[in-house]
N, C-alpha and C positions, 0 to 999 in steps of 0.2 A: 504494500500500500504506500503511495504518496501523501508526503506530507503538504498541505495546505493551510500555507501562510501568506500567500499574495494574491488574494484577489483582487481584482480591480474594483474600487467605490461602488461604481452600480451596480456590480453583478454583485456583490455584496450585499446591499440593500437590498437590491433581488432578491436573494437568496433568502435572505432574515427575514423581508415582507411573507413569502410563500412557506415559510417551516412554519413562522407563525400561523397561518391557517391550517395549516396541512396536519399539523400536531394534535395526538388527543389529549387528555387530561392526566395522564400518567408522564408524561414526556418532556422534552426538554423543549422550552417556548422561546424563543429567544425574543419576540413580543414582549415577556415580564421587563425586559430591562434590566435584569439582575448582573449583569453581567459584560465584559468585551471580550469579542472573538477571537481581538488579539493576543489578549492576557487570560485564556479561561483557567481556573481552579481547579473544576474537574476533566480531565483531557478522557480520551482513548486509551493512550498510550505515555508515555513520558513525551515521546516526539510527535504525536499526531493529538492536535484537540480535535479535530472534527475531519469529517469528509463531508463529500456531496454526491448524492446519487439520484438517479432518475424515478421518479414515480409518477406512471401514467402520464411518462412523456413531459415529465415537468420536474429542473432540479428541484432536490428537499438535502435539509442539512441535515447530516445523521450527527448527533453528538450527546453526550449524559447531561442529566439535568443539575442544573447549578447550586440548587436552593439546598442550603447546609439540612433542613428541616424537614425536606422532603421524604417521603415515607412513599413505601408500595401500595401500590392503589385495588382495593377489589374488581375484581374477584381473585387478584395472584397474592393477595392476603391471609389468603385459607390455607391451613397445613393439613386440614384434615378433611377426606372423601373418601367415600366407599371403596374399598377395593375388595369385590371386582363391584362396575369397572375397571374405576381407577387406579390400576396397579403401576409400583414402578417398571418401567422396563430396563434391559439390562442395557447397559453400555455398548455392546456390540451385538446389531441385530444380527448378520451376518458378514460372514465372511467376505471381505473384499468391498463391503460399505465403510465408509472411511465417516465416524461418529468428529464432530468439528463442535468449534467453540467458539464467541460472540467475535473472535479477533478474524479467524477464516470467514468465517460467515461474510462479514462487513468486504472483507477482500473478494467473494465471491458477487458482491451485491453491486462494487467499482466497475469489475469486471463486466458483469452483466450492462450495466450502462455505458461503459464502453462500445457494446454491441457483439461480446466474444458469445456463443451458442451455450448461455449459463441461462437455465430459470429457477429462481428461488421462489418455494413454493410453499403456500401457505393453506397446509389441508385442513384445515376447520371449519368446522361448515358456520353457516351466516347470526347465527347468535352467538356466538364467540368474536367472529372476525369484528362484527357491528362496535364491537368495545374499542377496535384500533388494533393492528396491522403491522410490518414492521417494512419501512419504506424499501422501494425496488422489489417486495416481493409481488406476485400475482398471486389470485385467488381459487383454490384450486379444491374443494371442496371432495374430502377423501370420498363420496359416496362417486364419483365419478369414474373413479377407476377401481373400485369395489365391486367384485363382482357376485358378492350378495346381493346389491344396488344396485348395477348400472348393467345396462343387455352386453351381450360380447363384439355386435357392431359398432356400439356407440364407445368401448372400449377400443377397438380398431381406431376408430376415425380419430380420436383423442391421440394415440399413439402416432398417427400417422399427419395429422395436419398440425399439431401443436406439440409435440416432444423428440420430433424428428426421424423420427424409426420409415424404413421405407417397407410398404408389403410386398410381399411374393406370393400370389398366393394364398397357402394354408402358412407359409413360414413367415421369419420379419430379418430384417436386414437393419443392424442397428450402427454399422459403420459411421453413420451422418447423424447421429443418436443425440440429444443434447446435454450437455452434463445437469443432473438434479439437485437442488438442495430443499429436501424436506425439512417442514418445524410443522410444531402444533401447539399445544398448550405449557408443555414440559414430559421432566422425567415420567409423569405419572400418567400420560395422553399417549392412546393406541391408534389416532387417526392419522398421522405418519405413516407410524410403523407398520399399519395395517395398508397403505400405498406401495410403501415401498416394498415389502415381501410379496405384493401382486405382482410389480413389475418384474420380480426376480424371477416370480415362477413363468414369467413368458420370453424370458430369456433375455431382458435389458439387461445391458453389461454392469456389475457391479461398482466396476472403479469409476463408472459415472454416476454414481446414485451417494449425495451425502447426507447425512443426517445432523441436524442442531438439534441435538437433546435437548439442551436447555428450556431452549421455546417461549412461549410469552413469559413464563413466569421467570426464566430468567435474565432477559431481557428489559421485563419491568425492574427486577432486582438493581440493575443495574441503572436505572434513570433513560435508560436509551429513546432516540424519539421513537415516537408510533405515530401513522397515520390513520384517520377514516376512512372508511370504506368508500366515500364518497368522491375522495380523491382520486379513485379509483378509472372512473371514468373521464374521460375529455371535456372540458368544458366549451 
């Protein structure tokens, strides 16, 4: 990841005006005021305060939120849920899925805005997502590629016009394949994990398929922005 320290004034303002909208209520505002982009307190990294990535076609500042006071926002306040469902999963779903952490993630989500064949994807379905998002990702609702859920053509077409697999056929051609990055709620959220062990059983190659454990809840942990769903679309 590059580090970003000189932007130019207006795209700066830019930038600041749209994270402010773009941002939910868990997230870092840069609206509040609290703060300079120059000098932030709480960075990334020691050398990275913030980046900038594209969401729905429009940058947004990805950076943690400032406010010494800030607390985790519900519903990633809750320690305690049923399991089952909500059981933890384990650190390695399978073999050859490479489990990544809030610092890869952000570098795959640059990437992605770059224009490199990266979709960072977000399987929760629409009462979750509704709470906010994590910018550059898409929305990609785990019933879609579930195929307790979704017919096996509507799972073809999914593979084939939007995650890059070519058909043959009864077989798939995954050469031009896209690289994956699933999240979902957290450690203790099966609507990932439950994507990703479909694609594996139809033969999408592993070492393009990653997983962010962590997921919103630890994301919000961290103050990271989030966007709404609504930002979603083009205006």
């Amino acid at each position: 990841m590059s580090m970003r320290f000189t932007l130019p004034a207006y795209l700066r303002a830019a930038l600041v005006s749209l994270a402010a909208h773009a941002t939910g209520a868990g997230a870092a505002n840069p609206e509040e005021g609290l703060f300079d982009l120059d000098d932030l307190r709480v960075k990334l990294t020691e050398t990275l305060p913030y980046v900038e990535v594209e969401h729905a076609g429009k940058p947004v500042l990805l950076m943690r939120h400032q406010e010494p006071d800030h607390t985790i926002v519900a519903p990633y306040d809750q320690t305690a849920r049923d399991c089952p469902p909500y059981c933890i999963q384990s650190m390695q779903l399978s073999p050859g899925v490479e489990t990544i952490g809030e610092l890869e993630l952000i570098a795959y989500l640059e990437r992605a805005s770059r224009g490199e064949p990266i979709l960072v994807i977000d399987s929760r379905t629409e009462p979750w997502v509704s709470q906010g998002m994590i910018p550059g990702a898409i929305h990609l609702p785990y019933t879609r590629l579930d195929p307790a859920h979704a017919q096996p053509e509507a799972i073809a077409d999914l593979l084939e016009f939007e995650l890059g697999a070519i058909r043959l056929n009864a077989l798939w051609n995954f050469s031009a394949a896209k690289t994956l990055v699933f999240y979902c709620n957290g450690p203790w959220c099966g609507q990932s994990p439950t994507n990703i062990r479909a694609l594996l059983a139809l033969g999408y190659p592993a070492n393009r398929i990653k997983w962010y454990r962590g997921g919103m809840q630890m994301w919000e942990q961290l103050g990271l922005t989030t966007v709404k769903p609504s930002a979603n679309a083009d205006d």
